[in-house]
C-alpha positions as CSV (number, residue, x, y, z in Angstrom):
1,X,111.7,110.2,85.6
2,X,109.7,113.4,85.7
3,X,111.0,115.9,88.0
4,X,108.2,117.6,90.1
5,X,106.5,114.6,89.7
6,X,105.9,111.9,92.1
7,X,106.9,108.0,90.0
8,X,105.3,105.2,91.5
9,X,106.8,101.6,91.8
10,X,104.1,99.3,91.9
11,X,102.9,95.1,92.1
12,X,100.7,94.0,89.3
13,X,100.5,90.3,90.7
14,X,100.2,89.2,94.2
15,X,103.0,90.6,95.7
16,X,106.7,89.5,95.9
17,X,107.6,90.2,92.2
18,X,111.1,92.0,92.9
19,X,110.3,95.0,93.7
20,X,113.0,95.7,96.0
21,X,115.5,95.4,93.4
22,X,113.8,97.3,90.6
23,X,113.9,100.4,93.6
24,X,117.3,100.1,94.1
25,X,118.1,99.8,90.4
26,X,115.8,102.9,89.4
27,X,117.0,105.1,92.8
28,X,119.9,106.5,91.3
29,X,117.7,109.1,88.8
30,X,115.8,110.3,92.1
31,X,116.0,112.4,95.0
32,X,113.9,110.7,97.3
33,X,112.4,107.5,97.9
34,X,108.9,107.0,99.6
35,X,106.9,104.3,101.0
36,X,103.1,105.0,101.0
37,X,101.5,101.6,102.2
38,X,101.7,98.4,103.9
39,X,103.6,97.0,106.9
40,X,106.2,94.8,108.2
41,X,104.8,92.2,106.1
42,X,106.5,93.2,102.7
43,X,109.7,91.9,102.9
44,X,112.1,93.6,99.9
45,X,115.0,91.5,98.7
46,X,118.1,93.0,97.8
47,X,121.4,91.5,96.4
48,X,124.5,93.3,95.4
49,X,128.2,93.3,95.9
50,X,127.7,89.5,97.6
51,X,125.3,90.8,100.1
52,X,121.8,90.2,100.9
53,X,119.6,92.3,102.7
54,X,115.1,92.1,103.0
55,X,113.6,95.2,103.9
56,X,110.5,95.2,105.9
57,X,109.9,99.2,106.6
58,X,112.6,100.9,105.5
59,X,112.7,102.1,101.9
60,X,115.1,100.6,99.2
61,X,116.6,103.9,98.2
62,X,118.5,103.9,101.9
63,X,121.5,101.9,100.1
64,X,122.2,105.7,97.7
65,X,123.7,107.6,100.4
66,X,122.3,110.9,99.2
67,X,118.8,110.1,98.9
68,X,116.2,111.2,101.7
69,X,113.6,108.4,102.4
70,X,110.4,108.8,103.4
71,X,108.1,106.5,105.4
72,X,104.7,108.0,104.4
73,X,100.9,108.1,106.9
74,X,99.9,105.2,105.0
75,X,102.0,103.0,106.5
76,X,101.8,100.9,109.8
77,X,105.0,101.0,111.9
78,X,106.1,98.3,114.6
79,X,108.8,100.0,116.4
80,X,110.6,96.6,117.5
81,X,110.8,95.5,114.2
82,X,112.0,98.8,112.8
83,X,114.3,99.1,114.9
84,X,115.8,95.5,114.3
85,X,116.0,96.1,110.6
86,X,117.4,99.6,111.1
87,X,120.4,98.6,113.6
88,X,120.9,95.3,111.5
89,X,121.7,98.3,108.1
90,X,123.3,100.1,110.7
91,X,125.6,97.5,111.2
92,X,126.3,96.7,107.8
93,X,127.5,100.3,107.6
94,X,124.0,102.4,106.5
95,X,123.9,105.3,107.6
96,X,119.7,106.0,108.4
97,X,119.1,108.8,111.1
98,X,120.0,111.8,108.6
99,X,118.1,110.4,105.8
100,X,115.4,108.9,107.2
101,X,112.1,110.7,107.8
102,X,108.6,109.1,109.4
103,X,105.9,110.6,109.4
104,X,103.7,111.1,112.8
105,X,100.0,110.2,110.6
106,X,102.1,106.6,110.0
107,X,100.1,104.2,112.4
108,X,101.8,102.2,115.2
109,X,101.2,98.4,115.3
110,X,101.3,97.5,119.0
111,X,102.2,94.7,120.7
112,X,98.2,93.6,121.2
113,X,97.5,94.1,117.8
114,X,99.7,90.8,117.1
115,X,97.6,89.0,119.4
116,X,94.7,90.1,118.6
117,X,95.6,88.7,114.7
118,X,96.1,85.7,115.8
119,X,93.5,85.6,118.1
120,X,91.0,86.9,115.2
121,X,92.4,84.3,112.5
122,X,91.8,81.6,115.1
123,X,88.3,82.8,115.4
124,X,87.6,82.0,111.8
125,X,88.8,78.7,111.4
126,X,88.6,77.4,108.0
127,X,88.1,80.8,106.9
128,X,91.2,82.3,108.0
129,X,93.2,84.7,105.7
130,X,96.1,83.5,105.8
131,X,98.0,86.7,107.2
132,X,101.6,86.8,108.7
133,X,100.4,87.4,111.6
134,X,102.7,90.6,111.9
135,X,99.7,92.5,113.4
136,X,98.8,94.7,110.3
137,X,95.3,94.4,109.7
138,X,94.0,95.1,113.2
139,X,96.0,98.3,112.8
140,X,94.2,99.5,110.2
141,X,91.4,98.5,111.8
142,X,92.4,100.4,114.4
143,X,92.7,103.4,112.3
144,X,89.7,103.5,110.0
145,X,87.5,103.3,113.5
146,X,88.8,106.2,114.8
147,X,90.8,104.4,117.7
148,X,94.1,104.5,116.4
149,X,97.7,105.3,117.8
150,X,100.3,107.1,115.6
151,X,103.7,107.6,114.9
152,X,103.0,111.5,116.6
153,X,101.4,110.2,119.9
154,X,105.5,109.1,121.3
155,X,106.1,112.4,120.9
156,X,103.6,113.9,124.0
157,X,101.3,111.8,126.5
158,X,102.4,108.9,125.0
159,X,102.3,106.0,128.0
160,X,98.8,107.5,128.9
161,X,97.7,106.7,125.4
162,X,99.4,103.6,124.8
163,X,97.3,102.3,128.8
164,X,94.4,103.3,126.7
165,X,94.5,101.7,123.4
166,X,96.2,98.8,125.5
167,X,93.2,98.4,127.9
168,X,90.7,98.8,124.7
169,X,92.8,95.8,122.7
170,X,92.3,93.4,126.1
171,X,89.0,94.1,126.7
172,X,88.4,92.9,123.0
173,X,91.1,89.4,123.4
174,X,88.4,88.6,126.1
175,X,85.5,88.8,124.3
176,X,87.3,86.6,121.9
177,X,88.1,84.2,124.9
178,X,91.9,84.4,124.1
179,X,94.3,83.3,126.8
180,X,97.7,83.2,125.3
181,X,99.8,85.8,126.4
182,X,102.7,83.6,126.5
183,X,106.2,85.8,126.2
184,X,104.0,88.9,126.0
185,X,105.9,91.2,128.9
186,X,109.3,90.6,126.7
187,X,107.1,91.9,123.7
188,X,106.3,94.6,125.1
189,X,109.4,95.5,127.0
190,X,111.2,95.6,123.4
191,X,108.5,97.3,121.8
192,X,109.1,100.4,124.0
193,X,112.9,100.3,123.5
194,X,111.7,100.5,120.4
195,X,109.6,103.8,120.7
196,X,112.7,105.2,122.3
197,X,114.9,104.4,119.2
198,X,112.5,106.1,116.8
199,X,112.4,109.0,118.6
200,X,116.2,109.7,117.4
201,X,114.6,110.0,113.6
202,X,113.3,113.0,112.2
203,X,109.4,112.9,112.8
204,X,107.8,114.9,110.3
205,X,104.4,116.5,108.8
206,X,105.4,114.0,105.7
207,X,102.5,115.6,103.3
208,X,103.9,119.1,103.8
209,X,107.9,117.7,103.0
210,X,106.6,115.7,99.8
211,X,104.9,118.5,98.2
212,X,108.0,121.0,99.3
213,X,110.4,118.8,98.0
214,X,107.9,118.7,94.2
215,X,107.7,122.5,94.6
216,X,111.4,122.0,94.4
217,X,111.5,120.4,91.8
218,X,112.9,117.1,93.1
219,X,112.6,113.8,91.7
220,X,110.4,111.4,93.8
221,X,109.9,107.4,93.8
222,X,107.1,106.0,95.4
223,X,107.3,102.7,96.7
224,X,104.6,100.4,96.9
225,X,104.4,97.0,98.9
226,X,102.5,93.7,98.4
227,X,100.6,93.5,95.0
228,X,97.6,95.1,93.2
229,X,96.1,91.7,94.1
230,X,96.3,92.1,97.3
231,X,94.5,95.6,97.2
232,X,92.1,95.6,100.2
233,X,89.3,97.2,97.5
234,X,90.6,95.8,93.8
235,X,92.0,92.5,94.8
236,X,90.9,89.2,95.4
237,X,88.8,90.0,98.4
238,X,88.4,88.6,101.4
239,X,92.1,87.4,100.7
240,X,93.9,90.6,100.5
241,X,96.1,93.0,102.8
242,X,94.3,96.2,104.8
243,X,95.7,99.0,102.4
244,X,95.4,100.3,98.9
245,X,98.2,99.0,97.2
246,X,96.8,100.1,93.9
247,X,98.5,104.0,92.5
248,X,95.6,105.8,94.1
249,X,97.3,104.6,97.4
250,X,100.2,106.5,96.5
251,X,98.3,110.0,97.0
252,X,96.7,108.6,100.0
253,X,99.5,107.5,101.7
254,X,101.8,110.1,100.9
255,X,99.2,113.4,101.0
256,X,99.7,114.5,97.3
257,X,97.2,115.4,94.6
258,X,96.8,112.8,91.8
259,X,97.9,115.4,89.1
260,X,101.2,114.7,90.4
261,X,101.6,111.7,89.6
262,X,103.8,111.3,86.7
263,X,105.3,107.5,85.4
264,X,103.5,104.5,86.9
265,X,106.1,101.5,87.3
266,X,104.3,98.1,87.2
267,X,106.1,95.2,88.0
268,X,105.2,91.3,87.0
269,X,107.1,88.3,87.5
270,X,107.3,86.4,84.1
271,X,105.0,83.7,85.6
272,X,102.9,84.3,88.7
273,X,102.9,83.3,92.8
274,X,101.0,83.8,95.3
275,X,101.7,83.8,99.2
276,X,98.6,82.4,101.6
277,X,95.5,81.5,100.9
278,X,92.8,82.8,98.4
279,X,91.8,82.2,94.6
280,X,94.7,81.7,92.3
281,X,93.8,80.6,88.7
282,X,96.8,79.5,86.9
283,X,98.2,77.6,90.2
284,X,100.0,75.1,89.3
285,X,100.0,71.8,91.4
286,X,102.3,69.5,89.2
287,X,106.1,69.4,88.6
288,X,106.2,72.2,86.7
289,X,104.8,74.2,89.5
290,X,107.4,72.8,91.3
291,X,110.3,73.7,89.6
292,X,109.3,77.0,89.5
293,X,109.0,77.4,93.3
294,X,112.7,75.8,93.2
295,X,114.5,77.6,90.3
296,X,112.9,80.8,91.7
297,X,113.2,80.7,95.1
298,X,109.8,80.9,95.4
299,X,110.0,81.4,99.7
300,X,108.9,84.3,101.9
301,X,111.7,87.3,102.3
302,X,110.2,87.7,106.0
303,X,108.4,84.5,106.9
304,X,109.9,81.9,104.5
305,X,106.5,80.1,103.4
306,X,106.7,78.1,100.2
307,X,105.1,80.8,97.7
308,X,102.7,78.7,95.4
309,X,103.6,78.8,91.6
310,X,101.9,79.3,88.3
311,X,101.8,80.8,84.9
312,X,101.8,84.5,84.1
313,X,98.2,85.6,83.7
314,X,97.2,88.4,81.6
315,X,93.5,88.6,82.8
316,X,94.8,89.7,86.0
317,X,97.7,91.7,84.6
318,X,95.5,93.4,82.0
319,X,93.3,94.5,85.1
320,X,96.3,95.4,87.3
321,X,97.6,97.8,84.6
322,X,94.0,99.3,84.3
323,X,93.1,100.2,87.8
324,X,96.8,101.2,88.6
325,X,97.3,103.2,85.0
326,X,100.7,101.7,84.6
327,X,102.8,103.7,82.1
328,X,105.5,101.0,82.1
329,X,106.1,97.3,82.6
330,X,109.0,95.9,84.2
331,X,109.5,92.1,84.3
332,X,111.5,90.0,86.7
333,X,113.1,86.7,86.9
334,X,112.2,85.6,83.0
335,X,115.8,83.6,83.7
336,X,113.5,81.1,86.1
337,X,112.2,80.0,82.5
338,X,115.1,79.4,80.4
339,X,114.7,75.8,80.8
340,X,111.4,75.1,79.5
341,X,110.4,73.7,76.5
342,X,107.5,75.4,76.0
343,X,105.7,78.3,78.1
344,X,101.9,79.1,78.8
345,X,100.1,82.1,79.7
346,X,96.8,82.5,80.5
347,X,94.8,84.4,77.9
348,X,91.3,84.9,79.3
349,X,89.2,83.1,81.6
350,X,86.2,80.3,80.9
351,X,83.4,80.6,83.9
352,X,81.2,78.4,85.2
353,X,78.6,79.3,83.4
354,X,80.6,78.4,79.9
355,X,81.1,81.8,79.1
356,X,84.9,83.2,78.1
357,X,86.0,86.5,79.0
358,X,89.1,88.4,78.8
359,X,87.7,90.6,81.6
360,X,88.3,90.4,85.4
361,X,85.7,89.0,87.5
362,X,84.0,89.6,90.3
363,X,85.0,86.3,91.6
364,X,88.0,84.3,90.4
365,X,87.4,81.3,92.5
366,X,85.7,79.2,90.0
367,X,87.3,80.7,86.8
368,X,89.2,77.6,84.3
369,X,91.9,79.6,82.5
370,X,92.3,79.7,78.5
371,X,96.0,79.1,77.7
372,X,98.2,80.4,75.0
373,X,101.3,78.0,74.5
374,X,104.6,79.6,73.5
375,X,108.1,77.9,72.7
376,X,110.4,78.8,75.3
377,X,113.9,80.1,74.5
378,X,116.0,77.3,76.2
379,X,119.1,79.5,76.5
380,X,120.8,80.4,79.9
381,X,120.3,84.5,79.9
382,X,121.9,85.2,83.4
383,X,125.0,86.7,81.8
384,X,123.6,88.6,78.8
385,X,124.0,92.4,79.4
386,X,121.9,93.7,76.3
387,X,118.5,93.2,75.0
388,X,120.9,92.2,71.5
389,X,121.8,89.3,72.3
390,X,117.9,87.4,73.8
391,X,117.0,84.5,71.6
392,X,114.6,84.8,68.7
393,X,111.8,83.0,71.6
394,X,112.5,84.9,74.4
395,X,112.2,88.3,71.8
396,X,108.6,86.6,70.6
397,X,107.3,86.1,73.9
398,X,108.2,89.7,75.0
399,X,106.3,91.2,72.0
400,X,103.6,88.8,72.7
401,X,102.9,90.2,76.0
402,X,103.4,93.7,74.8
403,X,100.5,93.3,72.8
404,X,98.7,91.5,75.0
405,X,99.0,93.8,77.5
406,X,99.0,96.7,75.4
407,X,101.2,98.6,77.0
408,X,105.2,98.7,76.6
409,X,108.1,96.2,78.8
410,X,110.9,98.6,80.0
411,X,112.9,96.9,81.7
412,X,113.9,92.9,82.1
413,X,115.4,91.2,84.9
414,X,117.7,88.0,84.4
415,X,118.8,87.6,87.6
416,X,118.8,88.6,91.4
417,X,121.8,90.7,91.3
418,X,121.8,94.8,90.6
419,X,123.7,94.2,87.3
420,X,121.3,91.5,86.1
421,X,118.8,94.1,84.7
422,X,118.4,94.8,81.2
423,X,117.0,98.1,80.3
424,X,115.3,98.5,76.8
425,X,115.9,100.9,74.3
């Protein structure tokens, strides 16, 4: 933790590799917790005291009842499904309009812009992305033509703007020829309950709090969603999300200079998924892909899709930690492979042309991957609470991809639950 620094929590893989509960673990040492991209897509998954709870929009640090949490201008807001997650923590006896800030530069998803995702996916057939659907990319869209509608805009003028930007988004569903606005007047109805209830939240110039709160010397966690594969300029493009999920994003999103950045959290799963479609070169398509998805619980947080499986690739990861300048690694649910007999990770990359490289191509879609076998550890681990008592395997494999990687593994989770995290010495 630096204090008067700004630590960022990020995805090395393709998103959903725990990062939700690495926030809430690492939240006690900080004053604030910030989210700086993404949308109601990244579902968080949290587990403690025999409750579970996914997080779309709201930051993980809102379960440490002193922390103030930020939703940063980086982020795209859908005021329905805000205010669904924050009456469902509301219920569950959170506490959120005190500590929760939003910041008016934080795009609004409207209700069109969930049509016109579909409509827009639709349109390109067998090309589609693959997205949720949630409405995201058109909102950034939206935003980086100049035609956007913001957090700040409910707060003057607001139903003249929102005719406007409504008129605009139908105009553009008929050029598309889209006719299904089935259930769209309940949408809408909700989504305006929806502005209502995040007008009771503190609406703020976020850029000018988060560099107050450094000059203050207070500890700050930025939170990132989705992966650095997903990164709409360093991932596996076309197949990506609309943001910069990568650290620069972080300064972006947030409005703070990159010498304040200060430890760079990267999380990896101990083997590697993927959510939709797009290149993925240690898939596996067998059993053993298979059990994965099953011993992990390899299923969306938000949408429930069957994430597909593989093993841990260190091409990618060496590339992740590159771009993203990780500082630390941090490696979840190495307890989905206590069972296996042996373990493979992907060492470098053979293309088409015959060629091996341990360096991160342009394109991955026709990449073979080079594989490093490893015995595994065959010891249940769940219950271990120090880094004493891993098996002589599991301890191999760790420094294996320490030196692979180059760069050091902090912390180790066994588990879903808070207590199942190991921190090193």
């Amino acid at each position: 933790m630096n204090t008067g620094k700004v630590d960022v929590l990020l995805g090395l893989q393709w998103g959903d590799e725990g990062k939700g509960k690495v926030v809430d673990v690492l939240t006690p040492r900080y004053d604030v917790v910030a989210r700086f991209q993404g949308g109601p897509n990244a579902g968080h998954t949290l587990e403690f005291e025999g409750q579970k709870y996914v997080l779309r929009s709201i930051p993980s640090g809102i379960f440490q009842g002193d922390k103030v949490n930020i939703i940063g201008n980086g982020v795209v807001l859908a005021p329905d499904l805000f205010m669904d997650e924050a009456k469902d923590l509301e219920k569950s006896g959170h506490e959120l309009t005190s500590r929760l800030h939003i910041s008016k530069k934080a795009h609004l998803i409207m209700p069109t812009h969930r049509i016109l995702d579909r409509a827009i996916e639709a349109a390109k057939g067998k090309n589609k992305v693959g997205t949720t659907g949630k409405g995201i990319g058109p909102t950034y869209t939206d935003k980086v033509s100049r035609n956007g509608l913001r957090v700040g805009d409910i707060l003057e003028n607001f139903d003249q703007k929102y005719a406007a930007h409504k008129e605009r988004h139908m105009k553009m569903l008929k050029a598309l020829g889209w006719t299904d606005f089935e259930g769209f007047d309940e949408v809408e109805k909700k989504w305006m309950e929806g502005v209502e209830y995040l007008r009771r939240f503190h609406i703020v110039d976020s850029e000018h709090e988060v560099n107050k709160l450094l000059r203050d010397s207070k500890s700050i966690l930025c939170e990132g969603a989705q992966g650095t594969m997903l990164d709409v300029d360093f991932g596996s493009y076309p197949f990506v999300t609309s943001s910069n999920t990568i650290c620069a994003g972080a300064c972006t999103g947030l409005g703070i200079g990159p010498n304040k950045i200060g430890n760079v959290y990267g999380i990896m799963k101990a083997y590697c998924t993927r959510v939709g479609a797009g290149p993925f070169p240690t898939e596996l398509f067998d059993e053993t892909g298979k059990k994965i998805r099953d011993l992990g619980h390899e299923y969306g947080a938000v949408t429930g899709r069957e994430r597909r499986c593989g093993w841990i690739d260190l091409v990618q990861l060496r590339y992740s930690i590159m771009v993203d300048g990780v500082t630390e690694l941090i490696m979840m649910k190495s307890d989905v492979l206590d069972g296996f007999d042996t373990i493979k990770a992907c060492v470098a990359y053979k293309l088409p042309d015959g060629t091996v490289t341990r360096d991160f191509p342009y394109e991955i879609d026709n990449v073979e991957p080079v594989y490093k076998e490893l015995p595994g550890w065959k010891t249940d681990m769940t219950k271990f609470t120090s880094e004493d008592q891993f098996p002589k395997a599991f301890a191999d494999y760790i420094k294996f991809l320490e030196d692979e990687l180059e760069t050091r593994i902090g912390i180790i989770s066994i588990g879903p639950d808070r207590d199942q995290t190991i921190v090193r010495k």
